[in-house]
C-alpha positions in Angstrom: 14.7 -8.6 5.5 14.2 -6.5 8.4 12.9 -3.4 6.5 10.7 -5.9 4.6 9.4 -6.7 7.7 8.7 -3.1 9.1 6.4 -2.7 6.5 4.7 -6.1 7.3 4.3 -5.6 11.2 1.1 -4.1 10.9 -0.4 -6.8 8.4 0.7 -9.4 10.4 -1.0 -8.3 13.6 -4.3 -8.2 11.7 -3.8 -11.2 10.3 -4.1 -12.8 13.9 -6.9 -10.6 14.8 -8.9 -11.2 11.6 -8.3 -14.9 11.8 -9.6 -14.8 15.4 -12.7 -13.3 14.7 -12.6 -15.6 12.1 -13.2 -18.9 14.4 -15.1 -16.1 16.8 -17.6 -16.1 13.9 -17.6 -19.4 12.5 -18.3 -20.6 16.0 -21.0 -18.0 16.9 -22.5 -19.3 13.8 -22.4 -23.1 13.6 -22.1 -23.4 17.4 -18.9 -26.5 16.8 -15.3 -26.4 16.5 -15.2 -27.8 13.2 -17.6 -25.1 12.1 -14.9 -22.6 13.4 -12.0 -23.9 11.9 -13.9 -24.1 8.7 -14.5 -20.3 8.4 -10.5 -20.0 10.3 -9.4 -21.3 7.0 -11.8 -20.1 4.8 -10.9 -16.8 6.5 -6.9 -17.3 5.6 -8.2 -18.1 1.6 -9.7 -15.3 1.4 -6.9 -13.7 2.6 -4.4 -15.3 0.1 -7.3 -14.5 -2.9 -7.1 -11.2 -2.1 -3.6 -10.9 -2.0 -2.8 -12.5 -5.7 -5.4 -10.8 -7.1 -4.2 -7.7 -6.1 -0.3 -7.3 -6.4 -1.1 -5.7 -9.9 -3.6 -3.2 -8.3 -0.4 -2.4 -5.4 1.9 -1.8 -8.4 -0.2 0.7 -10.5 -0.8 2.2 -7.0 2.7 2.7 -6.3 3.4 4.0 -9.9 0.6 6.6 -9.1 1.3 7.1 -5.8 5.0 8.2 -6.0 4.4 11.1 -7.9 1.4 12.5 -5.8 2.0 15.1 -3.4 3.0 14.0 0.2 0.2 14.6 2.1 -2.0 13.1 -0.3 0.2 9.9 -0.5 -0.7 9.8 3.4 -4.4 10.6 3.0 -4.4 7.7 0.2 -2.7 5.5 2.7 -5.0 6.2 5.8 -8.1 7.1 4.4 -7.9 5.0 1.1 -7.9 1.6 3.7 -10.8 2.5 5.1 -12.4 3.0 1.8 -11.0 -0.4 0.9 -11.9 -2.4 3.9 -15.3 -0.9 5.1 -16.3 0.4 1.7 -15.5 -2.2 -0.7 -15.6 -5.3 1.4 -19.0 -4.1 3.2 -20.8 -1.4 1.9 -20.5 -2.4 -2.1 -21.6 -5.7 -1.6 -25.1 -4.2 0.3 -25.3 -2.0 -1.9 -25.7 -4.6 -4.5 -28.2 -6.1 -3.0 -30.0 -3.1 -1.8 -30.7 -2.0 -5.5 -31.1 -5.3 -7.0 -33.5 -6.6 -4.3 -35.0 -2.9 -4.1 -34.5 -3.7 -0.1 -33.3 -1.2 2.5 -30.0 -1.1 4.0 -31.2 -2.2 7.2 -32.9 -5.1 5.4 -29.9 -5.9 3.4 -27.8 -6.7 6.7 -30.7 -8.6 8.2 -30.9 -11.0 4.8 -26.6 -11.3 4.9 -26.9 -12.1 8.2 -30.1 -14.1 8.3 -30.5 -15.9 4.8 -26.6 -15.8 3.4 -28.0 -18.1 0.3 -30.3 -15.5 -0.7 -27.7 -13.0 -0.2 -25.5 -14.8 -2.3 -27.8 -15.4 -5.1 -28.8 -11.7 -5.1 -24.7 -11.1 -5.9 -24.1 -13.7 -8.1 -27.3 -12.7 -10.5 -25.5 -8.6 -10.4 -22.4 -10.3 -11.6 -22.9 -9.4 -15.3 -23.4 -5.6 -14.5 -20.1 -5.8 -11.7 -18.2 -7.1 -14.7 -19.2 -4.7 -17.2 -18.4 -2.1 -15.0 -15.4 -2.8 -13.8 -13.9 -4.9 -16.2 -14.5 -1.2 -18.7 -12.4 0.9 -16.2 -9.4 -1.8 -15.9 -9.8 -2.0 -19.5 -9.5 2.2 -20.0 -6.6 2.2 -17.4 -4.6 -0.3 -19.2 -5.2 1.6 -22.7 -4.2 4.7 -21.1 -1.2 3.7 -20.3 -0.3 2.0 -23.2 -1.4 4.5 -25.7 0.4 7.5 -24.3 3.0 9.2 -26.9 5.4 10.3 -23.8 5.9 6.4 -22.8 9.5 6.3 -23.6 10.4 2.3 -22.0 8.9 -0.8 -23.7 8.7 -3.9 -22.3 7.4 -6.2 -25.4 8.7 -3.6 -27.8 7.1 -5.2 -31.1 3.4 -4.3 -29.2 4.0 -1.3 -27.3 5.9 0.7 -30.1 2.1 0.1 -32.2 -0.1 1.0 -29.2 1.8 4.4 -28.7 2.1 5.0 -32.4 -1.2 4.6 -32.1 -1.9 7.0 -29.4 -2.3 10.1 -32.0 -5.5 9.1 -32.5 -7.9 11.0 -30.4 -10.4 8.7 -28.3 -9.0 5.2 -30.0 -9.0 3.8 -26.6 -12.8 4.8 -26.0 -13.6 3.5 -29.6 -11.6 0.0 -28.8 -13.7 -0.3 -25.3 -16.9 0.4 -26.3 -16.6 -2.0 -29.5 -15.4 -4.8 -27.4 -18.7 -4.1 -25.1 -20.7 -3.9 -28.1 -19.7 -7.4 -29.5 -19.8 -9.1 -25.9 -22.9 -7.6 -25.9 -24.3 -9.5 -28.9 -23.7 -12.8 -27.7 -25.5 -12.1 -24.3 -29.6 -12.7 -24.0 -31.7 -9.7 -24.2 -31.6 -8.5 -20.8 -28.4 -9.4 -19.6 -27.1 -7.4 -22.9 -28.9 -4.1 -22.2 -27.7 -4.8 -18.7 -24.1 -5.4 -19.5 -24.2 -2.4 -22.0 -25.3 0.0 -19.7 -23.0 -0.9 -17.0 -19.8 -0.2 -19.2 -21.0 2.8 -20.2 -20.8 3.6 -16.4 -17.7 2.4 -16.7 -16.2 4.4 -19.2 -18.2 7.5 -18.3 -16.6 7.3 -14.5 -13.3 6.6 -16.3 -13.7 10.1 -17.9 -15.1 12.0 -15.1 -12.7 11.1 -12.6 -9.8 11.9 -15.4 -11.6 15.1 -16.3 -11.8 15.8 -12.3 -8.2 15.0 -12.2 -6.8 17.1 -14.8 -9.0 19.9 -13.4 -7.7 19.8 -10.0 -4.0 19.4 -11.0 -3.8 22.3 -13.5 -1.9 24.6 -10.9 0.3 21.9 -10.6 1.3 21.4 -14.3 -0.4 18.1 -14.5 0.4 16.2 -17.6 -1.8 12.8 -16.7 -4.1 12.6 -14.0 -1.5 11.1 -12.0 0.9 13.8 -12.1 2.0 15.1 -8.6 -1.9 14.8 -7.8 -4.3 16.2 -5.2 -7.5 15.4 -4.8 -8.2 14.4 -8.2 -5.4 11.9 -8.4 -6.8 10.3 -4.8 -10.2 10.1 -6.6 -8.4 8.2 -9.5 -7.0 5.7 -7.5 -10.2 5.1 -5.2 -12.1 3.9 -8.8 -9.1 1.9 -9.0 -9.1 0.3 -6.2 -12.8 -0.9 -6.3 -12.8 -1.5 -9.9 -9.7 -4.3 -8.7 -12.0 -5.3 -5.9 -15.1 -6.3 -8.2 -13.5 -9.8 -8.8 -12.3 -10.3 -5.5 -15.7 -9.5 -4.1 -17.7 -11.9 -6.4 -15.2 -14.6 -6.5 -15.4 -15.0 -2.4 -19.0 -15.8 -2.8 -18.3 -19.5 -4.6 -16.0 -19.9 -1.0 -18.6 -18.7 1.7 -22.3 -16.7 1.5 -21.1 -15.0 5.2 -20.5 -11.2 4.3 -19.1 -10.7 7.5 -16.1 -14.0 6.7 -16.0 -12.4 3.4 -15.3 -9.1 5.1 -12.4 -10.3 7.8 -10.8 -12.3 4.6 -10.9 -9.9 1.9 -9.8 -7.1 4.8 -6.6 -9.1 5.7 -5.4 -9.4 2.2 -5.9 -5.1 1.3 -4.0 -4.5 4.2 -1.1 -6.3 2.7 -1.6 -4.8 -0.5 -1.7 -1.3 1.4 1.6 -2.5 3.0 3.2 -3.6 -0.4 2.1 -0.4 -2.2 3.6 1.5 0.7 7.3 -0.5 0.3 7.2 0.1 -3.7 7.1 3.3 -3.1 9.1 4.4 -0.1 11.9 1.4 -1.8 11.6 3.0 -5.1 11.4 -0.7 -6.3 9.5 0.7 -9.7 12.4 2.1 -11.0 14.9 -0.5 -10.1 12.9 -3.0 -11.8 12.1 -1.0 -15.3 9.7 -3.5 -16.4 7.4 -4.4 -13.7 4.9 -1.8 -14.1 4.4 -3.0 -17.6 3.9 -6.2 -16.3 1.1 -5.0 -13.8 -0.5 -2.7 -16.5 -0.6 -6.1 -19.0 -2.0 -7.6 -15.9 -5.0 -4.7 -15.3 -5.6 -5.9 -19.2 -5.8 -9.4 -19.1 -8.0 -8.7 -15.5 -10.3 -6.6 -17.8 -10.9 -9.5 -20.4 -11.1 -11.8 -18.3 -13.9 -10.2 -16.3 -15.8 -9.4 -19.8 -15.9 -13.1 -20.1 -17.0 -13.7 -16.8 -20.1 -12.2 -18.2 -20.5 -15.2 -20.1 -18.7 -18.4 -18.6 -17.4 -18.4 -14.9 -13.4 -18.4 -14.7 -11.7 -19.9 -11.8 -10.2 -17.0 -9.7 -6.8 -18.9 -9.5 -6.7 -18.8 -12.8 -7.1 -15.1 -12.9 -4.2 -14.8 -9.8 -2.1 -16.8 -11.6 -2.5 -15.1 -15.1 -1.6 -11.6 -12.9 1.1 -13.4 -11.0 2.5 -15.3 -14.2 2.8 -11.6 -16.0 4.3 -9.6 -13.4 6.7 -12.4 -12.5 7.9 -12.4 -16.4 8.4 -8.4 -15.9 10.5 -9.3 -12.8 13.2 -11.4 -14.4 13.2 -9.5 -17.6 14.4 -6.2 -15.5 16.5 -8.2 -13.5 18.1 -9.3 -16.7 18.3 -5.8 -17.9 19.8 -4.5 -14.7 22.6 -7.2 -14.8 23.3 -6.6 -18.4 23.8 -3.0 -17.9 26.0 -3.5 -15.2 28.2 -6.1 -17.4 28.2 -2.9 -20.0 
């Protein structure tokens, strides 16, 4: 309990901070009480969204992370936050708008602080193009992993022994993605389909490049993914991650508040615990206690990937996503916790 909370110490601090500026903002803003303790709590939701929507993302981290060379681990864990918070939580969502208003950066923080409803509408009509994108990456990450002949533990045995059987086929993961986007594609109108085709495309083609980056950086180190012992490339790897698990987390704070800078604080709060969590899975070497639970996080990545392709044509509730990921990696728990206990009865 007390190492548990070491690793916490930090998160817990910014949770006060970020929940004061919180009802700092809210009553800066609405100029009442209630107005603050409306964005106070809306704040500590965001918070909590982030935080279930993300244990997956702190688990494939960790199962990357533990093999990556020490001083990259730390970069990851100083530099990556700041990537996370300010660039994912800030600059993405004004980047959005910049190119799909064709608005300056200047301009775009004058319209999130000025007209949020505008702002908001500007995000929500990009949604299509988010969720291509991303939703292709998870999608290629979760293949990856699966299809990979030097897996050697199942969880679900009956699927996984197929998938890696499967893996001698060269590019069948590619082929699977980009037939999938084709057939969402379809059933999209004209422009939201060229949209959403292009967008995975972009997708798949960072997917490669940061893989072909990888493997290129790590060849002195006898790489054989591009998570192996990594450098630079590896750190590159898991940045894409990190904002390809962000995209949902992003949009979905929108339907809760059109205040980029609430959206900011909440979102910010919940990476640092996810920071904090990837750091005590690895340091704990939880991963290989629990044999299973990456397997649950990498089915999770899978179902976050389909589920943001059908974003693209029906909004799903984010707590139904959280508690898809949740439900999957909890399964993964007890079945290694059964495993452990009947290998110790053996």
């Amino acid at each position: 309990m007390t190492q548990t909370f070491t690793y916490l110490r930090w998160p817990f601090l910014l949770t006060v901070i970020g929940l004061a500026s919180s009802y700092w903002l809210g009553y800066q803003t609405t100029g009442t009480v209630a107005g603050a303790v409306s964005f106070l709590l809306i704040g500590g939701i965001l918070a909590v969204l982030e935080i279930s929507l993300s244990f997956d993302n702190a688990i494939v981290n960790a199962n990357i992370l533990k093999d990556m060379d020490p001083k990259w681990q730390q970069r990851f864990l100083t530099w990556g936050i700041l990537i996370a918070v300010f660039g994912m939580r800030i600059v993405f969502p004004l980047a959005v708008v910049v190119i799909a208003a064709k608005i300056g950066p200047i301009s775009a923080v004058v319209l999130a602080a000025t007209d949020p409803q505008e702002y908001a509408r500007i995000m929500d009509d990009a949604h299509v193009g988010i969720s291509a994108f991303g939703g292709t990456f998870l999608m290629m990450v979760a293949l990856s992993y699966f299809m990979d002949q030097s897996k050697e533990v199942d969880w679900i045995g009956s699927i996984e022994r197929r998938l890696r059987s499967l893996a001698s086929i060269r590019g069948l993961e590619i082929a699977v993605v980009l037939f999938a986007a084709l057939i969402l594609s379809t059933v999209l109108p004209n422009e939201e389909s060229a949209t959403f085709l292009f967008a995975a495309v972009c997708g798949l083609v960072t997917f490669l490049a940061v893989e072909l980056v990888a493997h290129f950086l790590d060849a002195q180190k006898e790489a054989q993914t591009m998570a192996a012992k990594g450098g630079l490339g590896a750190f590159l790897y898991l940045e894409v991650l990190d904002a390809s698990f962000s995209f949902d987390g992003v949009i979905g704070a929108f339907a809760l508040t059109q205040n980029l800078f609430l959206i900011a604080i909440g979102l910010g709060i919940g990476a640092f615990y996810v920071r904090s969590m990837t750091i005590m899975l690895v340091e704990q070497k939880t991963l290989s206690e629990f044999r299973y639970l990456e397997h649950g996080a990498f089915y999770s990545v899978l179902a976050l990937a389909m589920i943001m392709y059908a974003q693209s044509l029906v909004h799903i509730p984010e707590v139904i996503t959280g508690l898809i990921g949740a439900g999957l990696i909890s399964l993964s728990l007890f079945s290694s916790i059964r495993h452990n206990k009947a290998e110790k009865k053996a």
